[in-house]
Every structure is written in C-alpha cells, then in structure tokens.
PDB file with one MODEL, atoms N, CA, C and O in Angstrom:
MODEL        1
ATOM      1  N   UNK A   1      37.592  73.855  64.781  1.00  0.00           N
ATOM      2  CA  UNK A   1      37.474  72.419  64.923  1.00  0.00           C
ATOM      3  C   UNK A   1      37.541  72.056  66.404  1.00  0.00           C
ATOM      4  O   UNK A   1      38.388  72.586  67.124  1.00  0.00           O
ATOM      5  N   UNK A   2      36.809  71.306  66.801  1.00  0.00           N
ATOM      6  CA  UNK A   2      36.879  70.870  68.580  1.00  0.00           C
ATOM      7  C   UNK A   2      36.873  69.416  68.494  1.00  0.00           C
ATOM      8  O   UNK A   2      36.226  68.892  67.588  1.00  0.00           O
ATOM      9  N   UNK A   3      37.476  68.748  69.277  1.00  0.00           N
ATOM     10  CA  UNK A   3      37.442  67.375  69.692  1.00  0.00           C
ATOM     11  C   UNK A   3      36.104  66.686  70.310  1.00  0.00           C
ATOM     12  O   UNK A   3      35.471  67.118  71.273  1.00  0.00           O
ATOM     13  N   UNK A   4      35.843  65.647  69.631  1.00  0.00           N
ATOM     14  CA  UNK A   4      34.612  64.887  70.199  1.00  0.00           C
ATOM     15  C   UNK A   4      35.976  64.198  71.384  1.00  0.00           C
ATOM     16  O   UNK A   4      37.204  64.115  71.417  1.00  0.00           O
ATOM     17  N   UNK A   5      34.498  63.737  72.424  1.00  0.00           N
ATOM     18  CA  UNK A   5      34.323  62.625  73.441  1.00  0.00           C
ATOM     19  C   UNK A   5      35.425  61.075  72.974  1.00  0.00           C
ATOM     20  O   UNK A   5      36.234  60.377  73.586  1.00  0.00           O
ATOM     21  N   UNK A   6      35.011  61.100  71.939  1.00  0.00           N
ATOM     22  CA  UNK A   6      35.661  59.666  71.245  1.00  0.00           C
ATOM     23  C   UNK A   6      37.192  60.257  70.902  1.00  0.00           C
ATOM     24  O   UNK A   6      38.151  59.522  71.135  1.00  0.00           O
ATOM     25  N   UNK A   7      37.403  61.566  70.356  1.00  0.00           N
ATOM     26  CA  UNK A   7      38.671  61.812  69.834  1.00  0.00           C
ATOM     27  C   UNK A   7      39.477  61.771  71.246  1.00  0.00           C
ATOM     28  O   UNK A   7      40.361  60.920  71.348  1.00  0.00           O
ATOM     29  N   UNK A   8      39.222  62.646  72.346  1.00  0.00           N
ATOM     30  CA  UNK A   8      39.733  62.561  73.574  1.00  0.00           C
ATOM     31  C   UNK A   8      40.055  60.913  74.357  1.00  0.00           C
ATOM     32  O   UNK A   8      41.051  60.425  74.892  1.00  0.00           O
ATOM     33  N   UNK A   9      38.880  60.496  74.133  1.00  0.00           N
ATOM     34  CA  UNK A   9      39.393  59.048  74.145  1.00  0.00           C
ATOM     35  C   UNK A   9      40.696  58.413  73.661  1.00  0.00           C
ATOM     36  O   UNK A   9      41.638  57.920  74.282  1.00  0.00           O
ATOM     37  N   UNK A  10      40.441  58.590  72.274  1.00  0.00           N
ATOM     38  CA  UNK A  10      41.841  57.860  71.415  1.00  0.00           C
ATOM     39  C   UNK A  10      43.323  58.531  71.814  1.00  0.00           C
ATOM     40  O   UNK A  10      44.407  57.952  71.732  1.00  0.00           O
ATOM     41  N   UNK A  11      43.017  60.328  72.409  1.00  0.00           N
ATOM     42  CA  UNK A  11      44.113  60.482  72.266  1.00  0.00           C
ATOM     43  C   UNK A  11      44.712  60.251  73.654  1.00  0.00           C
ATOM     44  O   UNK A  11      45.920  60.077  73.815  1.00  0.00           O
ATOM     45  N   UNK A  12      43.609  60.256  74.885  1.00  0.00           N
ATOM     46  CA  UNK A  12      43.820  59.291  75.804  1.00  0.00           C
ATOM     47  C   UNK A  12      45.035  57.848  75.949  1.00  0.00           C
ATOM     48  O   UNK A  12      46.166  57.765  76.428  1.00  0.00           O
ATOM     49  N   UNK A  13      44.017  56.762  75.202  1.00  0.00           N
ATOM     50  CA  UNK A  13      44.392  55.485  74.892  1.00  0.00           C
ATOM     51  C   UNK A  13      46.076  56.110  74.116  1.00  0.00           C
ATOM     52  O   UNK A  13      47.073  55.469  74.451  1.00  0.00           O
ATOM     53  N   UNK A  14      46.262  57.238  73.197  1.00  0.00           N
ATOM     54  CA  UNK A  14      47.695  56.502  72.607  1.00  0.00           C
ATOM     55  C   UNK A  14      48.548  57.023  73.601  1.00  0.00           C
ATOM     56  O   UNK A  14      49.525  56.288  73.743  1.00  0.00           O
ATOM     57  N   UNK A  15      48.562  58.231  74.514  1.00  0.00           N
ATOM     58  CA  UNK A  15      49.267  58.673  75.269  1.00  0.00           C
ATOM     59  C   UNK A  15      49.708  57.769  76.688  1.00  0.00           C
ATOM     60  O   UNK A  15      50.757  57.913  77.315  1.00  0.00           O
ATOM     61  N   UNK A  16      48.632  56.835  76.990  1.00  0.00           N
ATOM     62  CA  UNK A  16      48.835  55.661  78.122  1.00  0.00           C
ATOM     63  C   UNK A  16      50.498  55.131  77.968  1.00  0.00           C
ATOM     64  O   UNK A  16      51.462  55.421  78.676  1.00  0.00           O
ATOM     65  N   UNK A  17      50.450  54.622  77.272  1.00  0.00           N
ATOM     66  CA  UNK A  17      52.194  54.227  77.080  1.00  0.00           C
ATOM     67  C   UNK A  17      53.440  55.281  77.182  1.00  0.00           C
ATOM     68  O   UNK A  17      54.583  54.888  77.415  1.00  0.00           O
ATOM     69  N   UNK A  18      53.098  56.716  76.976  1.00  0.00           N
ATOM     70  CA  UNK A  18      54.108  57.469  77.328  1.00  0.00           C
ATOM     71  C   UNK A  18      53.681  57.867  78.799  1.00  0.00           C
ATOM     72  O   UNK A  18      54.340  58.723  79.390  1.00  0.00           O
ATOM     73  N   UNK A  19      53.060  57.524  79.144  1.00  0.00           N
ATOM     74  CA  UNK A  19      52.447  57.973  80.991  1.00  0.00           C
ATOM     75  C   UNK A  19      53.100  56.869  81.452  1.00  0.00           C
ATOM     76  O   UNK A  19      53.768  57.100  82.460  1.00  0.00           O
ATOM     77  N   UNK A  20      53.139  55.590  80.999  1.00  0.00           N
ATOM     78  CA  UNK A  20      53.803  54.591  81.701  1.00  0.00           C
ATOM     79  C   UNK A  20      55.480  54.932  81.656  1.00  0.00           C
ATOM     80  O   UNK A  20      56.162  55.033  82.676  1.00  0.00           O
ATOM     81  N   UNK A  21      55.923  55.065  80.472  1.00  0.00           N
ATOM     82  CA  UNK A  21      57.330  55.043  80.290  1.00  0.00           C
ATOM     83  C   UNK A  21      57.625  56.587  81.257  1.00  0.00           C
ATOM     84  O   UNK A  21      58.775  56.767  81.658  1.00  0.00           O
ATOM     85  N   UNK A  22      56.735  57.454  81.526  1.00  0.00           N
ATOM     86  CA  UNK A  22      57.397  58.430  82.574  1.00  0.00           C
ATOM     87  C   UNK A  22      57.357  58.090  84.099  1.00  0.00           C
ATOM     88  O   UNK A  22      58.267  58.309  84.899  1.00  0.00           O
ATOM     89  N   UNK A  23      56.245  57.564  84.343  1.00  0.00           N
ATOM     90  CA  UNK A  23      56.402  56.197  85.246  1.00  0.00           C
ATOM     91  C   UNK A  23      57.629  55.522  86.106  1.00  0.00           C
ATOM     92  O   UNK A  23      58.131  55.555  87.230  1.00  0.00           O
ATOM     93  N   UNK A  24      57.769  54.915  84.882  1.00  0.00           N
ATOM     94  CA  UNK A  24      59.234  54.318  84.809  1.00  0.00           C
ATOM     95  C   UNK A  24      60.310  54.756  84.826  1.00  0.00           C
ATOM     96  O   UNK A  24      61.230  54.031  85.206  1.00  0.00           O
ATOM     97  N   UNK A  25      60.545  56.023  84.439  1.00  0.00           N
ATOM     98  CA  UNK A  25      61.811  56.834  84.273  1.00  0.00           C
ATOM     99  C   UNK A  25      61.715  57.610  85.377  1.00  0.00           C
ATOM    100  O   UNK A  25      62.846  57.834  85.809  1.00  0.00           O
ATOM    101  N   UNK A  26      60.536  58.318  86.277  1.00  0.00           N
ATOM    102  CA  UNK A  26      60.461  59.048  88.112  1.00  0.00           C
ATOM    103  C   UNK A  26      60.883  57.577  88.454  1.00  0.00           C
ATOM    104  O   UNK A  26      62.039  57.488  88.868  1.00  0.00           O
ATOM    105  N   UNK A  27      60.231  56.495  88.370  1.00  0.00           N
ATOM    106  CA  UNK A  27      61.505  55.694  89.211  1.00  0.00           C
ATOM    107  C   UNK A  27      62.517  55.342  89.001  1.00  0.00           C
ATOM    108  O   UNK A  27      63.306  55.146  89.925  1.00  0.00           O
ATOM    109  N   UNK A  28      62.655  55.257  88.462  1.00  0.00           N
ATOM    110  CA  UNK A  28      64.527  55.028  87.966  1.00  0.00           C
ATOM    111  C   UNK A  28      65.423  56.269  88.548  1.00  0.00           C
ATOM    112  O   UNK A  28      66.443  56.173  89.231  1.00  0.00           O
ATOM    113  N   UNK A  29      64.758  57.486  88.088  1.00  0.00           N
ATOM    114  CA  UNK A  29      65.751  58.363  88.479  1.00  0.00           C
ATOM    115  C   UNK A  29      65.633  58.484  90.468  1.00  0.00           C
ATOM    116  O   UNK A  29      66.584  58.755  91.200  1.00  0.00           O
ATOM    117  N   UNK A  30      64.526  58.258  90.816  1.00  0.00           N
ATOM    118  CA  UNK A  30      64.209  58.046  92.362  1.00  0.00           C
ATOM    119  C   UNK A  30      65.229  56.913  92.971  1.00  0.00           C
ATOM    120  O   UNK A  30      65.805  57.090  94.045  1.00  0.00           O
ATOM    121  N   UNK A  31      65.350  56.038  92.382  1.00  0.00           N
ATOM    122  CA  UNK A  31      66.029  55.108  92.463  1.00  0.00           C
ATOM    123  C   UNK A  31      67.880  55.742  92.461  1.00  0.00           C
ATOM    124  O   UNK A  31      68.677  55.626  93.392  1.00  0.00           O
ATOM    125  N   UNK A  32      68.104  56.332  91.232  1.00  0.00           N
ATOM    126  CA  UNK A  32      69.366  56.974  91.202  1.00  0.00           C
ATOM    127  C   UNK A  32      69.609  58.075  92.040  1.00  0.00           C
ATOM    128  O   UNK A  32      70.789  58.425  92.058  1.00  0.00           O
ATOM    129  N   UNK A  33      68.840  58.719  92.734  1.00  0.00           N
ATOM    130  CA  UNK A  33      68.750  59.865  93.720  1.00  0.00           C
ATOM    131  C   UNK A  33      68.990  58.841  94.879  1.00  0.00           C
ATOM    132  O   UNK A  33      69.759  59.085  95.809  1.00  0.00           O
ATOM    133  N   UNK A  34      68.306  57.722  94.767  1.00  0.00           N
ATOM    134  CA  UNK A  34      68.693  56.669  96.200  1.00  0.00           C
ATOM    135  C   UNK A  34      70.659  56.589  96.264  1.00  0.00           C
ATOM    136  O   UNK A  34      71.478  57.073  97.046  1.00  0.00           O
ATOM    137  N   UNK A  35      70.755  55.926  95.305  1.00  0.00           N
ATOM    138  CA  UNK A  35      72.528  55.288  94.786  1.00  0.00           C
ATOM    139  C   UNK A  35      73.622  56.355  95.144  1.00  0.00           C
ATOM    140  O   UNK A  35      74.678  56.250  95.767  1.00  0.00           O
ATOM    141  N   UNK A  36      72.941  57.527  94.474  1.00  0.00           N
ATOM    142  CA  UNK A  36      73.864  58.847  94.522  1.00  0.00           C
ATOM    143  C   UNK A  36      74.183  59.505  96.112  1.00  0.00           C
ATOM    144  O   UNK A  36      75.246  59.777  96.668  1.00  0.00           O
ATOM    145  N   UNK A  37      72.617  59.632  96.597  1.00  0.00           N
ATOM    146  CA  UNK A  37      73.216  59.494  98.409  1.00  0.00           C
ATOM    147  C   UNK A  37      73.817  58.682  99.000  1.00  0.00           C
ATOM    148  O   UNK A  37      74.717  58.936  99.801  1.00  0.00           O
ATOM    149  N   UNK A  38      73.579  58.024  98.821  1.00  0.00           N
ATOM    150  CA  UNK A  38      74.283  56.753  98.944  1.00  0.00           C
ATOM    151  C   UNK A  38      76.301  56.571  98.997  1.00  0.00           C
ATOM    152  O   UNK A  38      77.118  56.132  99.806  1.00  0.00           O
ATOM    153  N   UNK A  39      76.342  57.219  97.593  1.00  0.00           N
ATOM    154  CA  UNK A  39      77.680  57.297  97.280  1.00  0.00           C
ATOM    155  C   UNK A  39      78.424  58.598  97.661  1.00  0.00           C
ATOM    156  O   UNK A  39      79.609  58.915  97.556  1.00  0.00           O
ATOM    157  N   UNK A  40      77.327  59.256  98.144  1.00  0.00           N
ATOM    158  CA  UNK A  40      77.755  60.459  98.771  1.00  0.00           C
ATOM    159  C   UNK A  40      78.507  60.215  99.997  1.00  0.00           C
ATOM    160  O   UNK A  40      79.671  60.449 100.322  1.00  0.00           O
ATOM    161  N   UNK A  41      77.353  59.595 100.676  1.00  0.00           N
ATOM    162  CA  UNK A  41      77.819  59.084 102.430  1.00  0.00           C
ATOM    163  C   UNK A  41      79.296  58.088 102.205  1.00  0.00           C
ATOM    164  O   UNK A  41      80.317  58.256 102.872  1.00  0.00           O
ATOM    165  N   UNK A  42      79.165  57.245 101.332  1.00  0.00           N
ATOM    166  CA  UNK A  42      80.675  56.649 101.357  1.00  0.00           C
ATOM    167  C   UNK A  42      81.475  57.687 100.586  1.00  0.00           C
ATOM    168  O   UNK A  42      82.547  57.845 101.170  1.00  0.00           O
ATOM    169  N   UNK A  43      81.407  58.269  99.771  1.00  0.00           N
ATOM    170  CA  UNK A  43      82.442  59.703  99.770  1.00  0.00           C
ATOM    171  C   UNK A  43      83.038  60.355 101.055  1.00  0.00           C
ATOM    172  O   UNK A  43      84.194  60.601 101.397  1.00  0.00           O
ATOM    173  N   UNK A  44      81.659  60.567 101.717  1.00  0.00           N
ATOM    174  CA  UNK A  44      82.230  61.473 102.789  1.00  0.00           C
ATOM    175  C   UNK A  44      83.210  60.348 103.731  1.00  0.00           C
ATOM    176  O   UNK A  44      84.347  60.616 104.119  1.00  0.00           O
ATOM    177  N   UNK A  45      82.622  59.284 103.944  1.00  0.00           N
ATOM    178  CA  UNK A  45      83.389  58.527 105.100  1.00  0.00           C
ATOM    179  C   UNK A  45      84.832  57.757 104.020  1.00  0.00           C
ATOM    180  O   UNK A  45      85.894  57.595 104.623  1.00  0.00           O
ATOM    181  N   UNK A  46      84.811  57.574 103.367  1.00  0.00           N
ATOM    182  CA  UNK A  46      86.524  57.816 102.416  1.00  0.00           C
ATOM    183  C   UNK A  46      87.112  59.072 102.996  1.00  0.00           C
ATOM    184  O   UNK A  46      88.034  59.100 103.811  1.00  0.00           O
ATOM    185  N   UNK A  47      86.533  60.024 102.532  1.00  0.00           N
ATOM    186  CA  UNK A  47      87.453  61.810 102.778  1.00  0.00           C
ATOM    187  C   UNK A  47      88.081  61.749 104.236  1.00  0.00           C
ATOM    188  O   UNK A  47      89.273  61.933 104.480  1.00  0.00           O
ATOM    189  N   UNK A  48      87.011  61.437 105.240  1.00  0.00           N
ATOM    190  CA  UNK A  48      87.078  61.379 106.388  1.00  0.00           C
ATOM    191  C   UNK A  48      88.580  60.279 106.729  1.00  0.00           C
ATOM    192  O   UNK A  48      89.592  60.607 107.348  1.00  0.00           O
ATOM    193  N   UNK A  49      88.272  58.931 106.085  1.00  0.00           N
ATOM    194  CA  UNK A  49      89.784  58.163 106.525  1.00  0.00           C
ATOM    195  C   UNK A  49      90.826  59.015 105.953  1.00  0.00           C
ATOM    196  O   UNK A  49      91.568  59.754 106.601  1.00  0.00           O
ATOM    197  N   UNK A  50      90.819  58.823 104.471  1.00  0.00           N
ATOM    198  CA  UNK A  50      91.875  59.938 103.905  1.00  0.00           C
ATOM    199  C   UNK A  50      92.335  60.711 104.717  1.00  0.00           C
ATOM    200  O   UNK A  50      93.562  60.680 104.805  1.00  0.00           O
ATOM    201  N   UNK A  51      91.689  61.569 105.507  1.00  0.00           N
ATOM    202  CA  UNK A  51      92.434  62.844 106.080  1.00  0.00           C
ATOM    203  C   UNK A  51      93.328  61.822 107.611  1.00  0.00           C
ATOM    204  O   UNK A  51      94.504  61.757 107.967  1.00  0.00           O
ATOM    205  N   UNK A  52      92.252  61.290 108.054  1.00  0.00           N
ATOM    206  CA  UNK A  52      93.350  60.532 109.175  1.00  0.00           C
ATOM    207  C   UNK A  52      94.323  59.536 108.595  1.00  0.00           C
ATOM    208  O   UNK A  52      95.146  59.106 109.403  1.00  0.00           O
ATOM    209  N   UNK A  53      94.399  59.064 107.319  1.00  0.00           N
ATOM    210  CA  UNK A  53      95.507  58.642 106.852  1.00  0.00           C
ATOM    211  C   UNK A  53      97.021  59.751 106.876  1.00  0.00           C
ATOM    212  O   UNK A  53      98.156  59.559 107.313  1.00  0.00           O
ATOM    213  N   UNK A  54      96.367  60.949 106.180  1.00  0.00           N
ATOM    214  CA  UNK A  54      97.502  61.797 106.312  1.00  0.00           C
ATOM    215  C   UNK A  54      97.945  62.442 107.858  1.00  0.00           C
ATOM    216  O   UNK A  54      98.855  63.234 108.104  1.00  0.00           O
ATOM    217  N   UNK A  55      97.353  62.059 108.424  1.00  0.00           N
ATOM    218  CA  UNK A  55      97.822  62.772 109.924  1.00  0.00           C
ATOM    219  C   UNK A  55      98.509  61.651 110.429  1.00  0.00           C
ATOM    220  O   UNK A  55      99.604  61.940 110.910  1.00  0.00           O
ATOM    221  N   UNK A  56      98.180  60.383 110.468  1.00  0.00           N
ATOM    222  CA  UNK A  56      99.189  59.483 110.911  1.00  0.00           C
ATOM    223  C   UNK A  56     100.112  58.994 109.754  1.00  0.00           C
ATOM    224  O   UNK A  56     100.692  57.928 109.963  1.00  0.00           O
ATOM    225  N   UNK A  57     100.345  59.657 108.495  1.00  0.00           N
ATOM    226  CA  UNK A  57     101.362  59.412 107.735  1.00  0.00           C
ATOM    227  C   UNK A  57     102.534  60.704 107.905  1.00  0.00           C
ATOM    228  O   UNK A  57     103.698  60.758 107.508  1.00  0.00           O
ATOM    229  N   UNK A  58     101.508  61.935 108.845  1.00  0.00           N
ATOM    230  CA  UNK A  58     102.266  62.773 109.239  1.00  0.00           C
ATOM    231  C   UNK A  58     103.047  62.665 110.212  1.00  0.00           C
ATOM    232  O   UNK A  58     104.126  63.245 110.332  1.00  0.00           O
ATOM    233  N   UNK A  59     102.393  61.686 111.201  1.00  0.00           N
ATOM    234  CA  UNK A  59     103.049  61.532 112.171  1.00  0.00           C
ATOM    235  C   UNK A  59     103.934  60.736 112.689  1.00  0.00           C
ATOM    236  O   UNK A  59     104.603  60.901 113.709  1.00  0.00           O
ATOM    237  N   UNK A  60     103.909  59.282 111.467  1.00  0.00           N
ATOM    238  CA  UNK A  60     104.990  58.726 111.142  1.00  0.00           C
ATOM    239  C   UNK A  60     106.515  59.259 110.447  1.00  0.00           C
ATOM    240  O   UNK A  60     107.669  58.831 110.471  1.00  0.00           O
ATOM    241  N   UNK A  61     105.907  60.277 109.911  1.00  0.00           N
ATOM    242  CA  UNK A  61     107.518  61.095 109.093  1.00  0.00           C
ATOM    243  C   UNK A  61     108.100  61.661 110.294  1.00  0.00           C
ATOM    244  O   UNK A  61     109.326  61.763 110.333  1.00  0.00           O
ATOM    245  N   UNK A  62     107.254  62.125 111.487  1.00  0.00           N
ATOM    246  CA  UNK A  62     108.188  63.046 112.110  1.00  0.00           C
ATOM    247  C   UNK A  62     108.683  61.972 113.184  1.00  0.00           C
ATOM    248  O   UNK A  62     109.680  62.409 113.759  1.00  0.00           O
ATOM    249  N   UNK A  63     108.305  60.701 113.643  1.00  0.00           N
ATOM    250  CA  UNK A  63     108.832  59.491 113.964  1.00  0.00           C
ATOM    251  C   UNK A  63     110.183  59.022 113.036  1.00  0.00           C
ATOM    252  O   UNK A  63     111.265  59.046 113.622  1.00  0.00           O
ATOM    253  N   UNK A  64     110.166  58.709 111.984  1.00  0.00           N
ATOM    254  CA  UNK A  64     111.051  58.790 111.166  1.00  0.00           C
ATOM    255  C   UNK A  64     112.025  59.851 111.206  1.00  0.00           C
ATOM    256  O   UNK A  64     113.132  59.387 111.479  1.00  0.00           O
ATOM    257  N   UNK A  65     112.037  61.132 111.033  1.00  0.00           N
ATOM    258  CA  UNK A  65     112.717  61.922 111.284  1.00  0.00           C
ATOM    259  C   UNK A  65     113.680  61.486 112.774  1.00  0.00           C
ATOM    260  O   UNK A  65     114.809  60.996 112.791  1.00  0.00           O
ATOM    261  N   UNK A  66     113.072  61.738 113.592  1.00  0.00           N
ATOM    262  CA  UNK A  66     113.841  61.372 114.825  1.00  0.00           C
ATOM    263  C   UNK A  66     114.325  60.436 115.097  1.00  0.00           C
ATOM    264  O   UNK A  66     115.111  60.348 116.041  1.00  0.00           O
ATOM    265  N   UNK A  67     113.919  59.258 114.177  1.00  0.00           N
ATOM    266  CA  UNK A  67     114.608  58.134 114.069  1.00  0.00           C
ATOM    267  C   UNK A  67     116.124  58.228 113.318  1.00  0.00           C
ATOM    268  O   UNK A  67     117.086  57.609 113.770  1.00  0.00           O
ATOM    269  N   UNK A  68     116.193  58.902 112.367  1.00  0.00           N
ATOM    270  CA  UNK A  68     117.320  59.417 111.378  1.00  0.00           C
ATOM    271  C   UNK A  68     118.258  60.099 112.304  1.00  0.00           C
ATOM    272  O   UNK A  68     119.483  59.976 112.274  1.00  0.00           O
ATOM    273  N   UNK A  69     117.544  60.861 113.165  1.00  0.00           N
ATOM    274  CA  UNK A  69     118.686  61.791 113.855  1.00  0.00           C
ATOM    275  C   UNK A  69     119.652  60.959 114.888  1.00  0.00           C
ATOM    276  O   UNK A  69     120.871  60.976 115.059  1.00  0.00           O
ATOM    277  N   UNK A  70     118.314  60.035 115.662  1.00  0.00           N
ATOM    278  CA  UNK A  70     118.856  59.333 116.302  1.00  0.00           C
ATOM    279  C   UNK A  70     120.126  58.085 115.988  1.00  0.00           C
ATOM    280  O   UNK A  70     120.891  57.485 116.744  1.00  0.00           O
ATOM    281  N   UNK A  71     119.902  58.051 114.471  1.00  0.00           N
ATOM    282  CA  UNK A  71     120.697  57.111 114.080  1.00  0.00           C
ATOM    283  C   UNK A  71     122.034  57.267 113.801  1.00  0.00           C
ATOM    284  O   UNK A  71     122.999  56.543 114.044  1.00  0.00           O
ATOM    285  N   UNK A  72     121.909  58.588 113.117  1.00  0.00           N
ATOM    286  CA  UNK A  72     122.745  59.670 112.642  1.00  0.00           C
ATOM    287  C   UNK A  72     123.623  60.255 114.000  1.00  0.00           C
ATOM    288  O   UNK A  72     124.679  60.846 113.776  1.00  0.00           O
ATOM    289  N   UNK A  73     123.053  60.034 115.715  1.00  0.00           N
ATOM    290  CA  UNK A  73     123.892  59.893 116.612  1.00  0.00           C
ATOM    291  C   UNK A  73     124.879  58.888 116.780  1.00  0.00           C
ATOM    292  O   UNK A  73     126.092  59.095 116.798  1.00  0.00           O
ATOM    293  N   UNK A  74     124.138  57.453 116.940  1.00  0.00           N
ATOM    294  CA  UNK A  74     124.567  56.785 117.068  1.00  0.00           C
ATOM    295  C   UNK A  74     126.091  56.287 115.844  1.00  0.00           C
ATOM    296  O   UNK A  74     127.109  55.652 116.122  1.00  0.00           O
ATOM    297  N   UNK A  75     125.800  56.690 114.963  1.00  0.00           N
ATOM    298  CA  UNK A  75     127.079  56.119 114.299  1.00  0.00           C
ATOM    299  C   UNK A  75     127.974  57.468 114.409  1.00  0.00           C
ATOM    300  O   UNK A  75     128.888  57.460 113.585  1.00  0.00           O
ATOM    301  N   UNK A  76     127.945  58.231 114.949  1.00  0.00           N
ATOM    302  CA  UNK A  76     128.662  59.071 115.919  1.00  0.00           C
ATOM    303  C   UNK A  76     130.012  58.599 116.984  1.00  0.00           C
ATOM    304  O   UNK A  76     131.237  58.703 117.033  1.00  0.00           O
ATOM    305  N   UNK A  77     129.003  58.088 117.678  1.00  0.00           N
ATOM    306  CA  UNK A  77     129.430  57.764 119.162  1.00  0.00           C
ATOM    307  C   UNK A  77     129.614  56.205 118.724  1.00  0.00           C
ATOM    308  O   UNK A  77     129.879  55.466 119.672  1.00  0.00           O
ATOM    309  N   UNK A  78     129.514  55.560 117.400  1.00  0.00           N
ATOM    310  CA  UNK A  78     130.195  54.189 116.870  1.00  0.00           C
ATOM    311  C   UNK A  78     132.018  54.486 116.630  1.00  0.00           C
ATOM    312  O   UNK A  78     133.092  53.961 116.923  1.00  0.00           O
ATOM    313  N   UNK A  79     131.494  55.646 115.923  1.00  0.00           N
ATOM    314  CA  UNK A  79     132.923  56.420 114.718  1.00  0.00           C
ATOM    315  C   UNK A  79     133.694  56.931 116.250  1.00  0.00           C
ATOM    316  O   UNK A  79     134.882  56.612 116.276  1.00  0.00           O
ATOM    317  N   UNK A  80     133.319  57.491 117.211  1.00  0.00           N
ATOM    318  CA  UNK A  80     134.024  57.765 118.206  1.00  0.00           C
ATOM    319  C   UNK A  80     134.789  56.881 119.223  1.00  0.00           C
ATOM    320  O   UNK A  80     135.781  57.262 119.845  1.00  0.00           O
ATOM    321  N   UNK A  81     134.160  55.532 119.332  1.00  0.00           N
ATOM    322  CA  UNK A  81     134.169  54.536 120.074  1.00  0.00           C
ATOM    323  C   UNK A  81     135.006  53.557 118.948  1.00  0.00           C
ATOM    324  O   UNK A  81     135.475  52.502 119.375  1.00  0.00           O
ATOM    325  N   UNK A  82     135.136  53.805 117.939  1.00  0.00           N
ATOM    326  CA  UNK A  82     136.057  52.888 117.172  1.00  0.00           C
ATOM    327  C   UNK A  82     137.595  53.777 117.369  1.00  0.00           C
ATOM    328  O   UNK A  82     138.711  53.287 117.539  1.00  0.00           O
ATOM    329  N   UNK A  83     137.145  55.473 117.265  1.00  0.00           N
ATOM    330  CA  UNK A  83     138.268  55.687 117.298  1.00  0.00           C
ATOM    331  C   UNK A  83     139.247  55.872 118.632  1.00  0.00           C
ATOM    332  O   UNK A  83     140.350  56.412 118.725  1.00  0.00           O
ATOM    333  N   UNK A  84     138.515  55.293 119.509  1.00  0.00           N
ATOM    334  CA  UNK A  84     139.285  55.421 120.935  1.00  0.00           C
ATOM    335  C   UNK A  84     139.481  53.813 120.973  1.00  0.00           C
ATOM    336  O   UNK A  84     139.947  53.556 122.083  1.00  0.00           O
ATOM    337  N   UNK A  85     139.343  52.805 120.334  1.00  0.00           N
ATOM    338  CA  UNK A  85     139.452  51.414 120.611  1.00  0.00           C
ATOM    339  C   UNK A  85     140.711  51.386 119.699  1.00  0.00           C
ATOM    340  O   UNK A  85     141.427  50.409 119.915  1.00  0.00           O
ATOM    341  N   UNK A  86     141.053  52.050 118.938  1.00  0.00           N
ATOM    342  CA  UNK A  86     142.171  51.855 117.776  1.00  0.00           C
ATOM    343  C   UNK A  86     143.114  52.939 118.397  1.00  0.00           C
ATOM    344  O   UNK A  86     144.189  53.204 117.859  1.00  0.00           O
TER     345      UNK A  86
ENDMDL
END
C-alpha cells in the first residue's frame, strides 16, 4: 500500500497542530533555560555573600572573645580594687 499526494496532504494538515504545540514547548523550555541561568547567577552571588557573612561572623566571635577576656580582667582589678578600698 503507498500513500497518494492527497493522503500526505491530510496527514500533513493533522500533524500542523502538534508542530505548533512543539513550537511552543522549544519555547517555553528556552525560556526556562533563560530563568534557570538566571537563578544560577543569583545562586552564585548568595553563596558568595554567605561565605563573607561567615568570615565576618568569624571575625566578630574572635572580637567577642577578647572582649570576654577583657572583661573577665576587668572585674579582676574591680574585685582587687574593692578589696584594697575595704
């Protein structure tokens, strides 16, 4: 059995609508390949603060730290200075 001219036609004409709807779906997903880089680059520049968040949250603890010690002097030389005033 072989296809006439006219059958190629019809099967032409019914397939038009699934040529469109693939159409539609390379762009969409072109479109989502857009979004996804997209969300990549703000991924990366998040990661990027993140990490300098933790280096100056690092570097506040060890500020803190020395703040403790320092404090931890001072009521020292309070406790010493009370006990030479008494």
């Amino acid at each position: 059995m072989s296809l006439t001219k006219e059958d190629l036609q019809a099967i032409s004409v019914l397939l038009e609508p699934l040529r469109q709807d693939i159409r539609e779906i390379k762009k969409d997903v072109a479109e989502l390949k857009e979004d996804v880089a997209e969300l990549k680059k703000e991924v990366a520049i998040l990661k990027e603060e993140v990490s300098d968040l933790k280096k100056d949250v690092a570097v506040l603890k060890e500020e803190v730290s020395g703040l403790k010690k320092e404090v931890a002097e001072l009521k020292e030389d309070v406790a010493v200075l009370k006990e030479e005033v008494s």
